[in-house]
Structure formats: structure tokens, C-alpha cells
C-alpha positions as CSV (number, residue, x, y, z in Angstrom):
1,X,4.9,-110.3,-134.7
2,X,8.3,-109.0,-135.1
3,X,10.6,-106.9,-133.4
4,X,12.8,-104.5,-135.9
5,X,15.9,-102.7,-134.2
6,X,17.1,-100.3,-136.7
7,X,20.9,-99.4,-135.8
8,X,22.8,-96.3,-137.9
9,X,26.0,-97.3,-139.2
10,X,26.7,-93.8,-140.8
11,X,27.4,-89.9,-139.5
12,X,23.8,-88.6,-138.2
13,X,24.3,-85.9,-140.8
14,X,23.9,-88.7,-143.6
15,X,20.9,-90.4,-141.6
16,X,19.6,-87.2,-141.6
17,X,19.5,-86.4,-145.2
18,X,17.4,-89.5,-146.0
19,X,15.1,-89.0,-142.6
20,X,12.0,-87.5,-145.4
21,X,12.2,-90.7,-147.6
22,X,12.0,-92.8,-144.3
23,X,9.4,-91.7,-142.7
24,X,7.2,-91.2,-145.9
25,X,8.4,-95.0,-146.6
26,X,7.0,-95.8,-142.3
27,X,3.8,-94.2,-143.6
28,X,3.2,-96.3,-146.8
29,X,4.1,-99.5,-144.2
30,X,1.6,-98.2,-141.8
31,X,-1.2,-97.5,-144.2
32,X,-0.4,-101.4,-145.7
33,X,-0.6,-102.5,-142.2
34,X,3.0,-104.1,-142.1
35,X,4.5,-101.5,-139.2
36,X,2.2,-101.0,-135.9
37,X,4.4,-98.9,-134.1
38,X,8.0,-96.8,-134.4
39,X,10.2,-94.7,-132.6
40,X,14.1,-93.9,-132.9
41,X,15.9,-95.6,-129.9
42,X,17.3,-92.7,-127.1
43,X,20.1,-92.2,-127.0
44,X,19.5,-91.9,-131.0
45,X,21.6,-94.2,-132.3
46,X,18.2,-96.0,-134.9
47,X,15.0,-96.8,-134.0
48,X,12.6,-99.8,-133.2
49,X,9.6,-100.9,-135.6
50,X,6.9,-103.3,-134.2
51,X,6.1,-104.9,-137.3
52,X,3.8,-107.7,-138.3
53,X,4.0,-109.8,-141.6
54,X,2.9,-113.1,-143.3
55,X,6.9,-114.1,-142.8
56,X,10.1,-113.2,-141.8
57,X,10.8,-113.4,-145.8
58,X,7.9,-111.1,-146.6
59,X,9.4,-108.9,-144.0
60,X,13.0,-108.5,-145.1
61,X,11.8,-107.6,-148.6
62,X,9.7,-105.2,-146.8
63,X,12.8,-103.3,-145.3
64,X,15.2,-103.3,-148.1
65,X,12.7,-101.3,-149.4
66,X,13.7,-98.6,-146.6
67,X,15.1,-95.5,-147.6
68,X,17.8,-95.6,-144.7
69,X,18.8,-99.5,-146.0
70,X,19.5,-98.7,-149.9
71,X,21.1,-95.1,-148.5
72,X,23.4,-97.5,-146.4
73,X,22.9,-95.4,-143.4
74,X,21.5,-98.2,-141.5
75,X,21.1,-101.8,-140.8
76,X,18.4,-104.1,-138.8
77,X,18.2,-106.7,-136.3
78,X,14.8,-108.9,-136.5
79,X,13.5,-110.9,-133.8
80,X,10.2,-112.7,-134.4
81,X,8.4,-113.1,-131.3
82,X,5.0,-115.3,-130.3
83,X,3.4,-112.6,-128.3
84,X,1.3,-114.9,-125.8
85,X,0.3,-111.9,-123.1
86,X,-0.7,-108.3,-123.5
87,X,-1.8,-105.5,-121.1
88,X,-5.5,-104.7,-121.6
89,X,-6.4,-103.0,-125.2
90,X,-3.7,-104.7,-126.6
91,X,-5.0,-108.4,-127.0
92,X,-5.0,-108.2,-130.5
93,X,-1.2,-108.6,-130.5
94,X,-1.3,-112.1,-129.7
95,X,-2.9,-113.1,-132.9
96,X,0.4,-111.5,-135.0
């Protein structure tokens, strides 16, 4: 599994003109069963993306796909993480 932080290295007012073609991009990721849960960070300065993927390779050309990374608006930090323990209904996290 990986861990996506999503920090805005532009105005909010040009983050804000390419929010549509991000989040209809976060719903194509969802649907393929890349992204498994998003939120912008508070304060909003990005977001975070729980992510899963074969590889950190298939990952990266996963994002550059993001409306917010060809706008320039943004840029991510990944950190791939072995999840080995879960609170209960969320088991399934330690097979990512």
C-alpha cells in the first residue's frame, strides 16, 4: 500500500480551476481500484490518497496522469508502507 501526500505548489485560485478534472480523474482511480481513500489535508494546503498498486512504477505513471500534476498546481510525496496491523473491518489492508 502506499501513502500519497499531495502538496499545492500554486495560488488556491489555480488549484481551484483544475479541482473538476481532479476529482473526476480520483473517480476513474477509484472505479480501477488504484485509490481507496482521499481527502485534502486541513489546513488545505493538498490532500492525502491511500493508494494501492502492483508498484511504486505503476503508481507514479498513475499520478502524472492527475489533472493537478500536468496543471503544475501540485506535487506528491510517496511512501510505500507494509501495513502489518489494522483495526477491525480493515484486515484487508494488510494484503496491499
Amino acid at each position: 500500500m502506499f501513502i500519497v501526500s499531495l502538496t499545492y505548489v500554486a495560488p488556491v485560485e489555480r488549484v481551484d480551476a483544475a479541482l473538476a478534472a481532479h476529482v473526476a480523474y480520483l473517480d476513474e482511480q477509484y472505479a480501477a481500484g488504484v485509490f481507496l481513500a482521499s481527502g485534502r489535508k486541513v489546513p488545505r494546503t493538498g490532500g492525502v490518497i491511500l493508494a494501492s498498486a502492483e508498484s511504486r512504477e505503476a503508481l507514479d505513471a498513475v499520478l502524472a496522469r492527475d489533472p493537478f500534476v500536468v496543471a503544475g498546481v501540485a506535487a506528491y510525496e510517496v511512501t510505500e508502507v507494509a501495513v502489518s496491523k489494522t483495526a477491525p473491518g480493515l484486515e484487508a489492508l494488510i494484503a496491499l
